[in-house]
C-alpha positions as CSV (number, residue, x, y, z in Angstrom):
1,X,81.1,99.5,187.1
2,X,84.2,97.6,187.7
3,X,86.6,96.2,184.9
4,X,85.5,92.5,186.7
5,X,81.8,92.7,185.9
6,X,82.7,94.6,182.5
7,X,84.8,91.6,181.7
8,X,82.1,89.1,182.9
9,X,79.2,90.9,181.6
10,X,81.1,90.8,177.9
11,X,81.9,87.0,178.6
12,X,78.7,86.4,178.7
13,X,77.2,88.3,175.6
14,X,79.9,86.3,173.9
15,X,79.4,82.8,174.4
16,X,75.7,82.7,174.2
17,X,76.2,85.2,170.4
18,X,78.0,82.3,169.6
19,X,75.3,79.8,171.3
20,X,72.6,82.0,168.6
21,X,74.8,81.7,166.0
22,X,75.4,78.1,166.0
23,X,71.5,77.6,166.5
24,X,70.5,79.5,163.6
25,X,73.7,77.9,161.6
26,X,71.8,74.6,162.7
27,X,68.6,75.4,161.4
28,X,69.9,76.3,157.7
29,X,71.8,72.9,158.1
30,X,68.9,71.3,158.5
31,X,66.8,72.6,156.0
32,X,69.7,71.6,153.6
33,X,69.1,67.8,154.6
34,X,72.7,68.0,157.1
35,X,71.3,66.2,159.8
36,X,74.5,65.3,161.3
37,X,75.9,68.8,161.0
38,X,73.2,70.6,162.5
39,X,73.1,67.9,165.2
40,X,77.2,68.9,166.0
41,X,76.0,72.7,165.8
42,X,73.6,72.6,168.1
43,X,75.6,70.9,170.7
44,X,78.6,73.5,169.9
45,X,76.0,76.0,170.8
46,X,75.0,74.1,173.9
47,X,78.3,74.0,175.5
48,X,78.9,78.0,174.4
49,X,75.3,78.8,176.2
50,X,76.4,76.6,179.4
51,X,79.3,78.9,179.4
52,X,77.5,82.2,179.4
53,X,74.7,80.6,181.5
54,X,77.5,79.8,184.4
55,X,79.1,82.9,183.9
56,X,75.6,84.6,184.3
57,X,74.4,82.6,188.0
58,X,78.3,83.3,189.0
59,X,77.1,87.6,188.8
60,X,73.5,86.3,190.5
61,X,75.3,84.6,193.6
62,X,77.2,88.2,193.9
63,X,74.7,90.2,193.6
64,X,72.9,88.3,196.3
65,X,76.2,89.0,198.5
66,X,75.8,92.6,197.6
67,X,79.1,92.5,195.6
68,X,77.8,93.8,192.5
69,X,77.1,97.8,193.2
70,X,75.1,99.4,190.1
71,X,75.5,96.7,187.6
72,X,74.3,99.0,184.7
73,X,73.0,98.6,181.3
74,X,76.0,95.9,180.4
75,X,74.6,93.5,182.2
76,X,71.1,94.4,181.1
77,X,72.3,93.2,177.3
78,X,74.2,90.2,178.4
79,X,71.2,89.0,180.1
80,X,68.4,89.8,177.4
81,X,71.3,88.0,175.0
82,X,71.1,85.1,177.5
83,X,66.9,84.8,177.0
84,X,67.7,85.5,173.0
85,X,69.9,82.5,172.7
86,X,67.6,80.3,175.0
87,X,64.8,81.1,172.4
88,X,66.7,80.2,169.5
89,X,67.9,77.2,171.0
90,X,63.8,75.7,171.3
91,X,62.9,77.1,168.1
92,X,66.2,75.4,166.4
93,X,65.3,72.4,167.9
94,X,61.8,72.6,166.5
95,X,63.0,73.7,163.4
96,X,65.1,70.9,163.2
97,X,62.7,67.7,163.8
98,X,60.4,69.4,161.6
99,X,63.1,69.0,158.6
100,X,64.0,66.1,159.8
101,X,60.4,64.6,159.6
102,X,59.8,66.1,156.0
103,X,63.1,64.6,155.2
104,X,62.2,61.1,156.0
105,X,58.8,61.3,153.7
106,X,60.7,62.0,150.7
């Protein structure tokens, strides 16, 4: 594996850890009645995932081209991260309207 793909791979597993972080940050937010906090964590966690997500179709379109070689197990993880973060990102949303609906019938 090159030092490129190494570098990408690890780009990739960073921004969308930090895209799961800020979901799940968003979610305790939430349930502490911070609407407008989780609301700014969520979208800090949307632009972090859009950066890993980009980073991840940039090492699709080479692959495609054959540029890629044996990717390995790296990219394995920064692509199961990837699905990990998208996950959180629905359930935080759920999460989320739910507190804010049990919030309003107080």
């Amino acid at each position: 594996m090159n030092d490129e793909l190494m570098i990408s791979c690890m780009q990739i597993i960073t921004y969308v850890g930090t895209a799961r972080s800020c979901y799940i940050n968003a979610i305790q937010s939430a349930k502490e009645g911070n609407f407008e906090e989780a609301e700014q964590l969520m979208k800090e966690g949307e632009e972090n995932f859009v950066q890993g997500h980009n980073g991840h179709g940039d090492l699709l379109a080479k692959e495609a081209r054959g540029e890629l070689g044996n990717a390995g197990l790296i990219l394995i993880h920064a692509e199961d991260q990837l699905m990990s973060a998208e996950g959180f990102h629905t359930i935080a949303e759920e999460f989320i309207d739910l507190y804010k609906k049990l919030a309003d019938k107080q």
